[in-house]
Every structure is written in structure tokens, then in C-alpha cells.
C-alpha positions in Angstrom: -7.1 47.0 50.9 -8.2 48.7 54.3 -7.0 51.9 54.9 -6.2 53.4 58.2 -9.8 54.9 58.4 -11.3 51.8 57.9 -9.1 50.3 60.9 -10.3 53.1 63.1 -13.9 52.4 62.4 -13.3 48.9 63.0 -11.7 49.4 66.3 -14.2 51.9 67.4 -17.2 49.7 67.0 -15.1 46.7 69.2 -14.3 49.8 71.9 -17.7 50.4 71.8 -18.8 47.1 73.5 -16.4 47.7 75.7 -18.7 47.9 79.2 -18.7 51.8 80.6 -17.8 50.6 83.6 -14.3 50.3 82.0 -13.8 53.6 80.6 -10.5 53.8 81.4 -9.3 51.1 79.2 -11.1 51.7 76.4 -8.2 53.9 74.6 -5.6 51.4 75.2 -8.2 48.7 73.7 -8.5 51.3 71.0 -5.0 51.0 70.3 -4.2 47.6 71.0 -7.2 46.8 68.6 -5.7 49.0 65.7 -2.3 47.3 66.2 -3.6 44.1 65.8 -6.0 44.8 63.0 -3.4 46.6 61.1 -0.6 44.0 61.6 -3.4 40.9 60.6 -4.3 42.9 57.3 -0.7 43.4 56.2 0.0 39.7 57.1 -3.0 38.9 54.5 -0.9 40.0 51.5 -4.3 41.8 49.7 -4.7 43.4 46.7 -6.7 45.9 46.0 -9.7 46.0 43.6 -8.5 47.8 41.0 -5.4 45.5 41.1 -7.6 42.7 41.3 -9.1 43.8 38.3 -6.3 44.8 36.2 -5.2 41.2 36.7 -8.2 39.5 35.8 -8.0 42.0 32.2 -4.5 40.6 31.5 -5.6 37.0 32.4 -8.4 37.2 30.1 -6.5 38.8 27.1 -3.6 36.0 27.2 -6.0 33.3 27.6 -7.9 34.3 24.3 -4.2 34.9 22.5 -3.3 31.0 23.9 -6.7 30.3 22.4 -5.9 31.7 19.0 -2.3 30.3 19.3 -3.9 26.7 20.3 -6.1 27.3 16.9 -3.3 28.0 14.8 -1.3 25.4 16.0 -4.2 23.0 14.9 -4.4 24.2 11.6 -1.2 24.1 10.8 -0.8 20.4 12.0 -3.6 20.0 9.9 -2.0 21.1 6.8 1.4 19.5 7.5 -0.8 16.2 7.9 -2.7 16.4 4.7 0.8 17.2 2.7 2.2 13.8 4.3 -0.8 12.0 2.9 
């Protein structure tokens, strides 16, 4: 997720096409940008990366155990089958 650095950056370069002409309300744009950035991101519910990634291992590991479990299954149907015959 964004940190608080990357929000300032991000508000900077919108203050910056601010025209110089209006000077004066650039650090309340400043602000008013930050606030709004910030308070959009958090309304996003993001993860970060690392989270994102840690998920994806754990996702990857049960579906290859489901796998396995989906092959033994089979088999043992299998062999109950052929006893029946």
C-alpha cells in the first residue's frame, strides 16, 4: 500500500500545476489533496505485495493438497469399485 511519502509526492506534482498566479492556495490544495488521496486509498481496502504474495503461496500449496486429496479419493473409489465387481 501507499505510504504517507508516496501521498506527498502525489500531491506535490497536482500542486505543481497549480498556476503561479495562485500561490497562495497552493498549500491548502496541498493539504486538501493529501486528505483526499489518503482517505480514497484507505477506502480501497489494499494489500500490500508481500501480503499479496504470501496469499498467493498459501493458495497454491492447498490447491496442490485438494489435488492430491481429489487423487486419492479417485483411487480409492477405484478400489472400492473393483471389490463390488
Amino acid at each position: 500500500m501507499m505510504d504517507r511519502q508516496d501521498i506527498d509526492q502525489i500531491a506535490l506534482r497536482l500542486v505543481s500545476l497549480v498556476p503561479p498566479g495562485l500561490a497562495q492556495a497552493q498549500q491548502d490544495l496541498r493539504a486538501n489533496f493529501q486528505d483526499v488521496l489518503a482517505h480514497g486509498l484507505r477506502r480501497l481496502d489494499l494489500v500490500t505485495r508481500e501480503e499479496f504474495e504470501v496469499q498467493s503461496q498459501v493458495l497454491a500449496r492447498t490447491r496442490a493438497k485438494v489435488d492430491e486429496l481429489e487423487r486419492r479419493v479417485a483411487e480409492l473409489e477405484a478400489a472400492v469399485a473393483a471389490r463390488g465387481s
